[in-house]
C-alpha positions as CSV (number, residue, x, y, z in Angstrom):
1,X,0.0,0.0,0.0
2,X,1.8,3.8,-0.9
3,X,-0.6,5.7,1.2
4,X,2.3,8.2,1.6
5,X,1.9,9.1,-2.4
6,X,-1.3,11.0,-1.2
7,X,-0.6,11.9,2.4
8,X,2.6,13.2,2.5
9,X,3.6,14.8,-1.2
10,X,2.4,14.8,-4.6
11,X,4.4,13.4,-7.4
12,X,3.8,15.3,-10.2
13,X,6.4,13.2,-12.3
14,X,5.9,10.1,-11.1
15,X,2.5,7.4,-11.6
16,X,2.1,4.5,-10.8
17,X,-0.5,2.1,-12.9
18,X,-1.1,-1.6,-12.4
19,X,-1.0,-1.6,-16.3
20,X,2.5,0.0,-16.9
21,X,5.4,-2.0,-15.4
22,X,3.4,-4.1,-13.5
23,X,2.1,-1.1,-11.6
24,X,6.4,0.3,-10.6
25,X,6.6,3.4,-10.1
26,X,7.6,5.0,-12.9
27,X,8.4,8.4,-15.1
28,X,4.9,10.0,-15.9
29,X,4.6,9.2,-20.2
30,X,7.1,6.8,-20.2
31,X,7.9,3.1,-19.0
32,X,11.3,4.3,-17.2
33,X,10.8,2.9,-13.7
34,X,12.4,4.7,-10.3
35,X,14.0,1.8,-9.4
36,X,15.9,2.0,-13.0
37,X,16.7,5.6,-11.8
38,X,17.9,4.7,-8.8
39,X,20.1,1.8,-10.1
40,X,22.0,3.3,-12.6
41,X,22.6,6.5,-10.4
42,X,24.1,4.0,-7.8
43,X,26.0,2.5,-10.3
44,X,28.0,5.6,-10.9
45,X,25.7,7.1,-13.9
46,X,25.9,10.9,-13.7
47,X,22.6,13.2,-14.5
48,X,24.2,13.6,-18.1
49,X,24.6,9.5,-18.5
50,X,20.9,9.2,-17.8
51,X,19.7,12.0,-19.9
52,X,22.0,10.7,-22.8
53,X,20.8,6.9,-22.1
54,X,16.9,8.0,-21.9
55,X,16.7,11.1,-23.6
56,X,12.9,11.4,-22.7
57,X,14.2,11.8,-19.3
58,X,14.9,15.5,-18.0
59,X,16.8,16.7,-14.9
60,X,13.4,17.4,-12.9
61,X,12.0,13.7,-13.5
62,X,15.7,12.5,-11.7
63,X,15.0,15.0,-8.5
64,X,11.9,13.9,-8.3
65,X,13.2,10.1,-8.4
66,X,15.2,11.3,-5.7
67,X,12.4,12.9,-3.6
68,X,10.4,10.2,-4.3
69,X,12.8,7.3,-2.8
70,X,13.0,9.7,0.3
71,X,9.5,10.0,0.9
72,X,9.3,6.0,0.9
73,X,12.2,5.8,3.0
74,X,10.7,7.6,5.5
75,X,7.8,6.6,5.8
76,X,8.7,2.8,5.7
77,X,7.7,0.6,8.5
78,X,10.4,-1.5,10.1
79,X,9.6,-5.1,11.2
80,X,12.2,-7.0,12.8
81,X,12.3,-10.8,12.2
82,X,12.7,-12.7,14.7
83,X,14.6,-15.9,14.6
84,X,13.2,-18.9,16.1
């Protein structure tokens, strides 16, 4: 459940639709998913590698990738495991 898209901020470059991606998170318009963001930007891809890999993309769509990976972060509920 992403009750924090709602609550907390709005994404206005971000959607997320059962029917694209398998409902991902994902660049508004396009099938580019956050979590492909997010793995090529820890993989040592600057902003210019991305926009040159995925030239739909645009410097506010990656901040907002970024915002968005905050705002689940923080409001993400840790449950310890126990171990039996």
């Amino acid at each position: 459940m992403r009750t924090f898209e709602k609550n907390a901020m709005k994404f206005d470059r971000i959607s997320v639709d059962p029917k694209i991606m398998m409902g991902k998170p994902c660049i508004k318009g396009t099938r580019i998913t956050v979590e492909l963001i997010l793995e090529k930007l820890a993989g040592g891809y600057t902003y210019e590698d991305l926009l040159e890999a995925y030239p739909r993309l645009t410097i506010e769509d990656i901040k907002e990738v970024l915002k968005y990976a905050h705002a689940v972060l923080t409001h993400e509920k840790i449950i310890e495991a126990t171990v039996a």
